[in-house]
N, C-alpha and C positions, 0 to 999 in steps of 0.2 A: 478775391479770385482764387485763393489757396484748394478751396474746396472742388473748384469742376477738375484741377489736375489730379487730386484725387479720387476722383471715379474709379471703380471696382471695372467697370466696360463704357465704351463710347462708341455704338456701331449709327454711324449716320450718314443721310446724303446731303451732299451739300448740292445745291442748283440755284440761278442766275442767269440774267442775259449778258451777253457779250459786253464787258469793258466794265460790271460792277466787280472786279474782283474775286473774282470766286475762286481761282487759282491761288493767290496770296492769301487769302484768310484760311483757305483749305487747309496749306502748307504752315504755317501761324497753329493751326489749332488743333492739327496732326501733331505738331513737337511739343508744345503743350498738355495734351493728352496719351502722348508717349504712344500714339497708335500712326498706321499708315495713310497717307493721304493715299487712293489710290484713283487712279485717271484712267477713265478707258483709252487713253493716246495712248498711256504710258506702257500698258497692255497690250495693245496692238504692238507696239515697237518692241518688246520684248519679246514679244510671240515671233514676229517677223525677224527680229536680231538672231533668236534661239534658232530658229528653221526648225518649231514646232510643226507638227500635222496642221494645228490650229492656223501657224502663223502663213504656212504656205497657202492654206483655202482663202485666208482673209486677203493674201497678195493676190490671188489668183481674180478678187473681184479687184481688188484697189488695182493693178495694174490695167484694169481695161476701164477705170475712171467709172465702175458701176461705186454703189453701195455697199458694205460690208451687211449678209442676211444677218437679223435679231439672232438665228440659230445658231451663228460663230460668235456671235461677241457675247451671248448668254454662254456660251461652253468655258468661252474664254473667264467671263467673270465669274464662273462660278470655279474653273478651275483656281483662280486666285482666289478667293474668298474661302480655301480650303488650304490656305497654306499656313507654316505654322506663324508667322509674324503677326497675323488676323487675330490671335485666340482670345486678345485684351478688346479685339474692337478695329473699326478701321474710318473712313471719311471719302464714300464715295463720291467720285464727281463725274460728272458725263455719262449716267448710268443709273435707273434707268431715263430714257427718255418719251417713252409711249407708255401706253396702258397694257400694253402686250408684257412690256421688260417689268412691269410694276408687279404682276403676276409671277414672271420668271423668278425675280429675286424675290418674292415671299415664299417660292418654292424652295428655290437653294438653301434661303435661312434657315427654312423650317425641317430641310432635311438634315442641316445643321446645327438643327435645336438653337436657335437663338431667333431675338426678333430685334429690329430698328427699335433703338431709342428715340432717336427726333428724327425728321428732315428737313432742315435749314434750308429759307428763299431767300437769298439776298437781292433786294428790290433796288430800284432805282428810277428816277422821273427821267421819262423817255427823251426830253430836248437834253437834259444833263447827260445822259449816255451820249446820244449823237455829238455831243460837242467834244467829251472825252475821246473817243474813238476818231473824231476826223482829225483830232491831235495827236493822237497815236500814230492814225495813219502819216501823218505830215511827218512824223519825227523819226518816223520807220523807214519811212521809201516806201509805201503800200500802196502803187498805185491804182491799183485792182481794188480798193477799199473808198468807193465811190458813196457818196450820201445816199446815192438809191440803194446800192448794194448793203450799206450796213443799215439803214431802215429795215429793209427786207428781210436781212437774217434775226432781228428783234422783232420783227409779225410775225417768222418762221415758231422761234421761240415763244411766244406769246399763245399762238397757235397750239403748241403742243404741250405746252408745260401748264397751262390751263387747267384741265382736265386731272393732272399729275397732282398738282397742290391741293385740289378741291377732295380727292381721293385721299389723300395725306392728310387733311385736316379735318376730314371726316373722322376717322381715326384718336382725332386727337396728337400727331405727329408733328404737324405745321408750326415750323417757329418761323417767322417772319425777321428780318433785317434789315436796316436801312444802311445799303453800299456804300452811299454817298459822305466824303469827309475821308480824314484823316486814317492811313493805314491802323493806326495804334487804338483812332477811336471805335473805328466801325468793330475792332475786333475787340473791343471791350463790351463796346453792343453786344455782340455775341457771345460773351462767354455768360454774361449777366442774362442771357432770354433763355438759354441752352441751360443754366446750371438747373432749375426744377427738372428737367427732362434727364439727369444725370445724377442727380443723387441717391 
């Protein structure tokens, strides 16, 4: 495994449906490859903590329960992807998620002279998600996280990230993962599908 921490750059998305981890391997394979894990949450909250231009327009919808427009979270992402901690590489998550943001960020890169090394799917068998997530939810208090509800947000996802990976693996980008297992294992999966895409 010595090798992918030595990468020269590691610019990748990581994506996932709900409950396979994509947040934990993100953060795992950010400090491994000494670059940022970066979350469009984490971005928004910062933008909104700072009482950026950006962060106020993004309250301006989140406060009346609309939608944040693609044209604040693309400003936003690219204002981040232009900061200096990026220059080695970074590990986007939540971003893009249409075919519109897939566009936006080849724009940004490109005006950044750089391009995506992979884009990592961490997959997972759909009755194994649900059983994970209704366990979550039990162990949380999440009583808003109903079998129908988190079904629906895995079509939601299915639905849009479709389209995203097929696009991605045209390309040649698509590394695939299997979520499922062992924190230490699934991220050993991944460093092992990831390393040709990094050296």
């Amino acid at each position: 495994m010595s090798s992918i921490s030595d990468a020269v750059t590691a610019r990748l998305v990581i994506m996932g449906p709900q409950g396979a981890g994509k947040g934990t391997q993100a953060a795992l394979l950010a400090e491994r490859l000494d670059v940022p894990a970066i979350s469009t949450g984490d971005i928004f909250r910062a933008n909104i903590k700072g009482g950026t231009e950006l962060g106020r327009t993004a309250q301006s919808f989140t406060a009346k329960g609309e939608l944040v427009p693609d044209s604040v979270t693309n400003a936003m992402v690219r204002d981040r992807l232009g900061a200096d901690d990026v220059s080695r590489g970074f590990i986007l998550d939540g971003y893009p998620r249409n075919a519109a943001q897939v566009t936006e960020l080849d724009a940004i890169l490109g005006d950044l002279g750089v391009s995506l090394d992979a884009v990592i799917e961490l997959t997972a068998d759909r009755d194994e998600l649900l059983a994970r997530l209704a366990r979550r939810a039990e162990l949380e208090g999440r009583e808003d996280d109903t079998e129908e509800t988190i079904a629906r947000r895995l079509d939601i996802y299915a639905e849009q990230t479709a389209p995203l990976t097929s696009a991605y693996a045209s390309r040649d980008l698509l590394v695939q993962v299997d979520g499922i297992g062992a924190i230490d294992e699934v991220a050993s999966r991944l460093g092992a599908a990831l390393e040709p895409h990094l050296s």
